[in-house]
N, C-alpha and C positions, 0 to 999 in steps of 0.2 A: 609578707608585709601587707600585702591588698587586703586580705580579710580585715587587715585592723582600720586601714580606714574605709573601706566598703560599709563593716557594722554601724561604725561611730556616722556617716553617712548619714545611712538610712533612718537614723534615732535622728540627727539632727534635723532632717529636712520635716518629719511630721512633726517636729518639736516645735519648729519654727512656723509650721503653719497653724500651729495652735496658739504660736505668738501673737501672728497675724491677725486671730480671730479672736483676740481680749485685745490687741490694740483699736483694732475696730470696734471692739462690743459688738459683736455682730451675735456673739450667744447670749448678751444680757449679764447681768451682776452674776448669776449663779450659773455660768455656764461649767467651771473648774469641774465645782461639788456634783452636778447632776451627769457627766461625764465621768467621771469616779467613780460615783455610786451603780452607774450602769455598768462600768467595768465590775464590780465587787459582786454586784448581786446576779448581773445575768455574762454579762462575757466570761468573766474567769471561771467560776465555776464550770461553765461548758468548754473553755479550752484545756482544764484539769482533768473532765471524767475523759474526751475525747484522748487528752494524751493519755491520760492513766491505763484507760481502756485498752488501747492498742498500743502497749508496751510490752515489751518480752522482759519482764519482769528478772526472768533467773540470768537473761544477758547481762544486765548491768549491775547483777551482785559482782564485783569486781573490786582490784585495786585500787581502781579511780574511787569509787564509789567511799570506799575507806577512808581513803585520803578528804574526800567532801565531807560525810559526817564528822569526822575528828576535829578537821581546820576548820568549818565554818561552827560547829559549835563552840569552839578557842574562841572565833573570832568576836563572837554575838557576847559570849562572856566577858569578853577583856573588856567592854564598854562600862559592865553593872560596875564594878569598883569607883571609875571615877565618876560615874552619874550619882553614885550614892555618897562619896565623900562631898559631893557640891550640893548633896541634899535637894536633888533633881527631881520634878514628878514623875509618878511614875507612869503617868503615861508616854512622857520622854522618853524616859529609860527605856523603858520596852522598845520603842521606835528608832532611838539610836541604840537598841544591842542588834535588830534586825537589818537597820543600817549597815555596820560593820562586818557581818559575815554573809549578808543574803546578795545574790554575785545577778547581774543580767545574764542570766544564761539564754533567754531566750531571742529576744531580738540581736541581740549584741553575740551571746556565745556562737548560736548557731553556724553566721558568716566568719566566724575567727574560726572557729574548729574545723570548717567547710577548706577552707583557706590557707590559715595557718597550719593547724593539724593536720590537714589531709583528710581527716574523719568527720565527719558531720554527727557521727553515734558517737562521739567524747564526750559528749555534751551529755549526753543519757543520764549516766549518773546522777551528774547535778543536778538536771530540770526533777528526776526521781525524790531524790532526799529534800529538795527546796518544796516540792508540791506535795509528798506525801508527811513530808514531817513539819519542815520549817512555819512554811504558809498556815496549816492548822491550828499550831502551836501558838505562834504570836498574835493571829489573828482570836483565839481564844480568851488569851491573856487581857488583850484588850478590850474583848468583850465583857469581860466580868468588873475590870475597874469601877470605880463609881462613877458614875456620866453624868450629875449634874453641877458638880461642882463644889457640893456640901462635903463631901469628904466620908463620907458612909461608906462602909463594905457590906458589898453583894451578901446573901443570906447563902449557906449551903447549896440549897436548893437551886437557884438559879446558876452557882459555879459549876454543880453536876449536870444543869442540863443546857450550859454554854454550846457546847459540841453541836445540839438539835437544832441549834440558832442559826449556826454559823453554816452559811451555802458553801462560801469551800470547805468548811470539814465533810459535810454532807457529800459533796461532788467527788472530792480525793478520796473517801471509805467506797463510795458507789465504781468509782475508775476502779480501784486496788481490787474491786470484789467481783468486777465483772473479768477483768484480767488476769487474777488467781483462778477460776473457776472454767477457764478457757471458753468461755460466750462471747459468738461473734454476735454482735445486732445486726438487725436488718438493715439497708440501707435507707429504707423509708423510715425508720427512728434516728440514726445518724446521722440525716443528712441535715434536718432543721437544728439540731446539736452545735454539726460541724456550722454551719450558717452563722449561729448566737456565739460562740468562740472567734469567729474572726471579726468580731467589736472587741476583743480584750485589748491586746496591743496598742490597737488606733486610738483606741478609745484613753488608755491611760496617758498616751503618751499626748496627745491634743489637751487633755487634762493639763498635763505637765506644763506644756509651752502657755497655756491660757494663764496658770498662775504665776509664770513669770514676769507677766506686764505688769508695770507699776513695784514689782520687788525689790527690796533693797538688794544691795552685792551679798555675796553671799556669807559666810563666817562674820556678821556683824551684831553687835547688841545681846541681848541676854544669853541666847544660845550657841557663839561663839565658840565658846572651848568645847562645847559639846560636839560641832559641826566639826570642828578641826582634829578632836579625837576618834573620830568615828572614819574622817578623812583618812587619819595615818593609820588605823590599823587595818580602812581598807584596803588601800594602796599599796602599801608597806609591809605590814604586818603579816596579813594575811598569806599571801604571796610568800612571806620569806618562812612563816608557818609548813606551810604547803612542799617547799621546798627541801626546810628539811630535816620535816615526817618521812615525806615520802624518799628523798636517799639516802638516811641515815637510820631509819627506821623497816622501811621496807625493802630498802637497797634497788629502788627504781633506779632505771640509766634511760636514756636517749627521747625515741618518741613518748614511751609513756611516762616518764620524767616532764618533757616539756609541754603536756596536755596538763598536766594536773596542775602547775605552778602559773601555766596560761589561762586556766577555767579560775584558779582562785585569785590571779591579780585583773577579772573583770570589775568595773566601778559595782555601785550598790545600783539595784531594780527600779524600775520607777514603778513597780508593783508596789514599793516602800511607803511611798506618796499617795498613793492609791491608798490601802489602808490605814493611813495617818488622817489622811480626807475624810473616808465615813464615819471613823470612831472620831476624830474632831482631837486627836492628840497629834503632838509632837508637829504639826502640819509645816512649819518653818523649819524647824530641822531634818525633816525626810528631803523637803525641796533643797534644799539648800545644800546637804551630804550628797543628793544624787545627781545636783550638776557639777559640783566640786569634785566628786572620784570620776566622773567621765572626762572630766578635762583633762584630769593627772593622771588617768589608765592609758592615754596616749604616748605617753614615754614611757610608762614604765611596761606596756606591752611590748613595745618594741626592745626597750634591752631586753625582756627578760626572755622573746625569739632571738635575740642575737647572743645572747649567751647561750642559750640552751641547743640550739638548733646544730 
């Protein structure tokens, strides 16, 4: 039980001091957005090629792994239904299907799998599928929407070369290729890499807690149902997904039963928000889903260690 709140912890305390620094204005009006955007453009990507790169790629084809791809693509899906019967935009949509099944594996999973699990490489899988598939994909999506608000669709050509645009596609294909290919780098190119990656985390999560100040509660006004459905199938759903794929389908039992059902009932990323921030969609709904499922990952991690364990 330490890992679960050690994780939730450690999110809370820079969450809070990013509180700190829009209570104060001490970043100025745009400190959220320009915090964000530094995450997007330069931290992530260099903590995507860094993890990519030094991955053992054939370790984590695995059971786990199965179970990540299946449940969290479920999960990103059960959102479109009801974003599109309320006639949702779509750059919501996208935000809350990414909402719903893209898990904190990284701040949050690592200390629970460390902890809980026992394993700190549980965790592989997911951060693998969430960075090489998830993160590209939605982040894609979003890019090709129409961004000014006139309601135009992108022309061919800029939906095929979305990919060339996008620094994490770019980072995630360079991590996978340099790690397919068994290339160590020098330390003298990995090491300014590894330096530009340890802003990702701080940096989204300072992000986070800055545009809390002044926000309404959360599940309130237009995006409500949308917040609160993306809430249950994180919390809920997902989790109960995960659990049972994997022992009714794959006939999991014990440890690796209760890694895969504990990775997928973590809250949604505040990587969510992160990308919600630079393309300028869903921005209240990312916020608002990613403090809601961390609040409610708190019980629901602990039964779902206490049942499983």
């Amino acid at each position: 039980m330490t890992g679960v709140f050690e994780g939730f912890l450690v999110i809370g305390v820079v969450v809070g001091v990013g509180y700190v620094l829009g209570r104060y204005h001490l970043l100025g009006d745009q400190g959220s957005r320009v915090l964000a955007r530094a995450a997007f453009f330069v931290g992530t990507p260099a903590l995507l090629f860094t993890t990519l790169a030094r991955a053992d790629i054939a370790a984590v084809f695995s059971s786990g792994l199965l179970v990540t791809a299946v449940t969290s693509s479920l999960a990103c899906l059960l959102f479109v239904p009801v974003a599109l019967l309320r006639r949702r935009p779509a750059g919501e949509t996208v935000v809350g299907s990414m909402a719903s099944g893209y898990v904190n594996a990284g701040n949050l999973g690592i200390p629970i799998a460390t902890y809980v699990l026992g394993d700190p490489a549980a965790v592989a899988p997911v951060l693998l599928f969430q960075l090489a598939v998830l993160t590209p994909l939605f982040t894609t999506l979003l890019d090709v929407l129409p961004g000014d608000g006139r309601g135009e669709r992108p022309g061919p050509l800029r939906v095929a070369l979305a990919p060339l645009r996008n620094p994490i596609a770019i980072a995630t294909a360079a991590g996978l290729t340099v790690s397919g290919a068994g290339v160590q780098l020098p330390e003298p190119v990995m090491a300014p890499v590894e330096l530009l990656a340890a802003l990702a985390v701080p940096a989204m999560l300072l992000a986070f807690g800055l545009s809390l100040h002044g926000a309404r509660r959360p599940g309130v006004g237009d995006t409500a149902l949308s917040v609160w459905t993306a809430v249950l199938i994180k919390n809920v759903v997902h989790p109960a997904i995960a659990w049972a794929f994997a022992a009714g389908v794959l006939g999991l039992t014990g440890p690796a039963l209760l890694a895969v059902v504990v990775l997928a009932a973590l809250p949604t990323a505040q990587n969510v928000f992160g990308y919600a921030v630079r393309y300028e969609r869903g921005v209240t709904l990312a916020r608002d889903t990613a403090l809601a499922t961390t609040v409610v990952a708190v019980p629901v991690l602990l039964v779902v260690a206490a049942l499983l364990s």
